[in-house]
N, C-alpha and C positions, 0 to 999 in steps of 0.2 A: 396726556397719553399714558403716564406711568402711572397714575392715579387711576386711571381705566382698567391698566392692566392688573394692577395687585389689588383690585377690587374685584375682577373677575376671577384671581388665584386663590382670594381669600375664600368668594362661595364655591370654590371649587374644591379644596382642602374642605368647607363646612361640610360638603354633596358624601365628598369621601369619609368623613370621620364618623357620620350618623348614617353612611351604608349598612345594610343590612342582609346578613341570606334572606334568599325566598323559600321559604320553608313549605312544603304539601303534602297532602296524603292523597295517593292516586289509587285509587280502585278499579282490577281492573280483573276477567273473567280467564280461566282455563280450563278445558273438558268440565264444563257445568260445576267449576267450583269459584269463588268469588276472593281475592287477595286484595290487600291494599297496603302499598307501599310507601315508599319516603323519600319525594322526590326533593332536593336543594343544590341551588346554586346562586352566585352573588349576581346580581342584576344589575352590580355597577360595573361589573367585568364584561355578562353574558347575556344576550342578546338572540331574536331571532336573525337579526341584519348580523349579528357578530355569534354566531353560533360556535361550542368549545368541544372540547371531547366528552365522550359520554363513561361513567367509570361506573358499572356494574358494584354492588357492595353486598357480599351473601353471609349472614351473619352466622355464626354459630351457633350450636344446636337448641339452645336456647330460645329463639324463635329472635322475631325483628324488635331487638330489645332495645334500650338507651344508647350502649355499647357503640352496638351498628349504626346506629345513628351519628352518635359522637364522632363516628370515623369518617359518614358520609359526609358532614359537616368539616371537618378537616380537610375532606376531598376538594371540595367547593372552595376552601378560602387558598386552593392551592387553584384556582383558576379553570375546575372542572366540573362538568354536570354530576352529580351523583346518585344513583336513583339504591338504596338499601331494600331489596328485597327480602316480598313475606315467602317463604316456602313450605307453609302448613294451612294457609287458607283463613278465611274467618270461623269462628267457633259458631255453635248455633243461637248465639245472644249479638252477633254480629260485631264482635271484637276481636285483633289480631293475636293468635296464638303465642302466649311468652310464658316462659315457667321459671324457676330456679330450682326446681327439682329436677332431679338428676335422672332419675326414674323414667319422669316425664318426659323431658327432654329425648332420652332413648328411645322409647317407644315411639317417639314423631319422628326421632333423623332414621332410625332404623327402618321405619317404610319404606321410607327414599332409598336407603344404601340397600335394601333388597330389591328395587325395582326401579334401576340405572335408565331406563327408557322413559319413565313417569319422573323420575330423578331431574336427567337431563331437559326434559319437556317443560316442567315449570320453571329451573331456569332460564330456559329458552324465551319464554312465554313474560320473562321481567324483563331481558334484556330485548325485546323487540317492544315493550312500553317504553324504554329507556331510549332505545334507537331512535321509537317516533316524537320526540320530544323536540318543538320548532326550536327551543334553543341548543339542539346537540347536532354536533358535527358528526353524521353517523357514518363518515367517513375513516372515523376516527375511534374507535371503541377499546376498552379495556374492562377487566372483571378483575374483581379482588374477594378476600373473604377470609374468615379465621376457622380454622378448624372444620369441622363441618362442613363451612363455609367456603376455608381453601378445598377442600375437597370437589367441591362443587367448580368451585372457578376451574381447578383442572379436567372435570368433565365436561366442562362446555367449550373447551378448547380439543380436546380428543373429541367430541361430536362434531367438528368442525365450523364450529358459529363463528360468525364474520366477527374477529377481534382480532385487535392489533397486538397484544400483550396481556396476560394475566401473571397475577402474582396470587402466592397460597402464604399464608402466614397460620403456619403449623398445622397443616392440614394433613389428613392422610393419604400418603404416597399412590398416585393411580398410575398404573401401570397399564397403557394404551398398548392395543393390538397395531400387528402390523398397518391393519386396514385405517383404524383408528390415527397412526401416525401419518400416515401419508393426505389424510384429510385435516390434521390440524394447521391453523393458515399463523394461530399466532405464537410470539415469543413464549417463553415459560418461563417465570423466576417462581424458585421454590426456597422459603428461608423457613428452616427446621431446626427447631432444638436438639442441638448433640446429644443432648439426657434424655429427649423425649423418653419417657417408657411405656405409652402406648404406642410408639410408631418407632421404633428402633432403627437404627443407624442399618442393620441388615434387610429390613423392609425396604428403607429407601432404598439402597442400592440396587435391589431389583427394577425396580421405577428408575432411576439413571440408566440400567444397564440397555432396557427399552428406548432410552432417550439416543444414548450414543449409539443406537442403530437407526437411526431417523436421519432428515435434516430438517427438524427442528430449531431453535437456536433459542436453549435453555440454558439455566443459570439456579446452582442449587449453591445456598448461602450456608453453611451452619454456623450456629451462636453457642460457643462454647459452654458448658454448665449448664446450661436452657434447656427449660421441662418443655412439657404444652403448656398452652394458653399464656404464653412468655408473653405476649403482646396488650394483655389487660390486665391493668392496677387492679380490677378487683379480683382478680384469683391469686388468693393468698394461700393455698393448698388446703382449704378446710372441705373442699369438695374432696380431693383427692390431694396426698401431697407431689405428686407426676402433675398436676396442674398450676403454675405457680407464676404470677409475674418477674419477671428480670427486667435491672432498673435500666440495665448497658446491653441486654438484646434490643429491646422495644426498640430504643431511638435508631439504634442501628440500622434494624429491617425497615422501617417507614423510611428512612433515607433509600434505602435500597429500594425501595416501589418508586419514587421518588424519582430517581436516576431512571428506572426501567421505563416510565412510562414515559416520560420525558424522552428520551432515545426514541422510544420506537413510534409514539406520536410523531415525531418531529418525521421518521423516518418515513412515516405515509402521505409526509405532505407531499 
């Protein structure tokens, strides 16, 4: 009998050691435009019989880069579906829009931040691929994203999409209307760089002062000395020096999503 047993613990430990994410690209259609994202999650955890929560990932202006991915991927070995959305579409050669030109980049997220209804619609349009996904508990949702990306996770929370919690990791402060507040269902953590100098410290406040007129149940972090893009090792300030990874924000704020989702998951069970 013990010999049965530590031979079934042995291939069981083997099952576990050479698991794998299940890594895909899901394509999938919005007002006659075609996106294809980045759906993972580990298949030794998740399951349609054992379906997990679904975490939304909206990348930075950059389009659906390595980045976002790495993060989605981090989502996952933390026990969650994560689907990294594209939110500029396929180009006309049928490839996902990514730049590292800075230029670039502007010209695509600036469409979107001038046309909040198209804005919020395509991420609307990732997180309902993400929802229907047999291994996600779409009971259970959350959105994240960097810059750009935080941005976005707080408009799809002021548009009122069924989410349990959204976190923004240095995104720009959205300040929801009354009507806006009383429709939003989920939590908010907002972790911002104190130095940010594209989103100042008096930006945000206006965005809290919105908050504390609500009953929302937000949570705004600052990281001391932290520019933007505090959350990615590869922003070394050569873009700009207001863009800069920090070695003691990063690990912080990913603790802090961490804890948030974790809460408020648990709290929809």
């Amino acid at each position: 009998m013990r010999a049965c047993f530590l031979a079934v613990l042995a291939a069981w430990f083997s099952v576990a050691a050479t698991a794998e994410l299940v890594k895909q690209r899901v394509e999938y259609a919005h007002d006659g435009v075609t996106f294809r994202g980045y759906l993972v999650y580990d298949d030794a955890e998740v399951s349609s019989e054992s379906p997990a929560p679904g975490v939304l990932v909206v990348p930075a202006w950059w389009g659906l880069d390595d980045y976002a991915m790495d993060r989605a991927d981090q989502l996952a070995e933390l026990g969650y579906v994560a689907f990294a959305a594209d939110m500029y579409g396929l180009d006309g050669e049928g490839n996902v829009r990514v730049t590292t030109e800075g230029g670039q980049a502007q010209q695509w997220a600036m469409a979107l931040y001038g046309d909040v209804p198209l804005w919020r619609a395509r991420a609307e349009a990732a997180l309902g691929v993400l929802a229907a996904q047999p291994v996600v508990d779409s009971s259970k949702l959350g959105a994240t994203g960097f810059c750009f990306g935080g941005a976005t996770a707080q408009q799809l929370a002021y548009a009122g999409a069924d989410l349990d919690a959204v976190v923004s990791f240095h995104g720009t402060p959205i300040v929801p209307t009354e009507a806006e507040r009383a429709a939003c269902k989920a939590a908010v953590l907002i972790c911002h760089g104190a130095a940010d100098p594209f989103d100042p410290l008096d930006k945000l406040r206006v965005a809290v002062d919105a908050l504390e007129d609500s009953e929302i149940d937000y949570q705004v972090v600052l990281y001391g000395h932290a520019v933007h893009s505090f959350t990615n090792p590869a922003a070394d300030g050569s873009f700009h020096p207001g863009a800069k990874h920090s070695p003691t924000a990063e690990p912080r704020a990913w603790a802090a999503m961490r804890r948030w989702f974790r809460e408020h998951f648990a709290a929809a069970e």
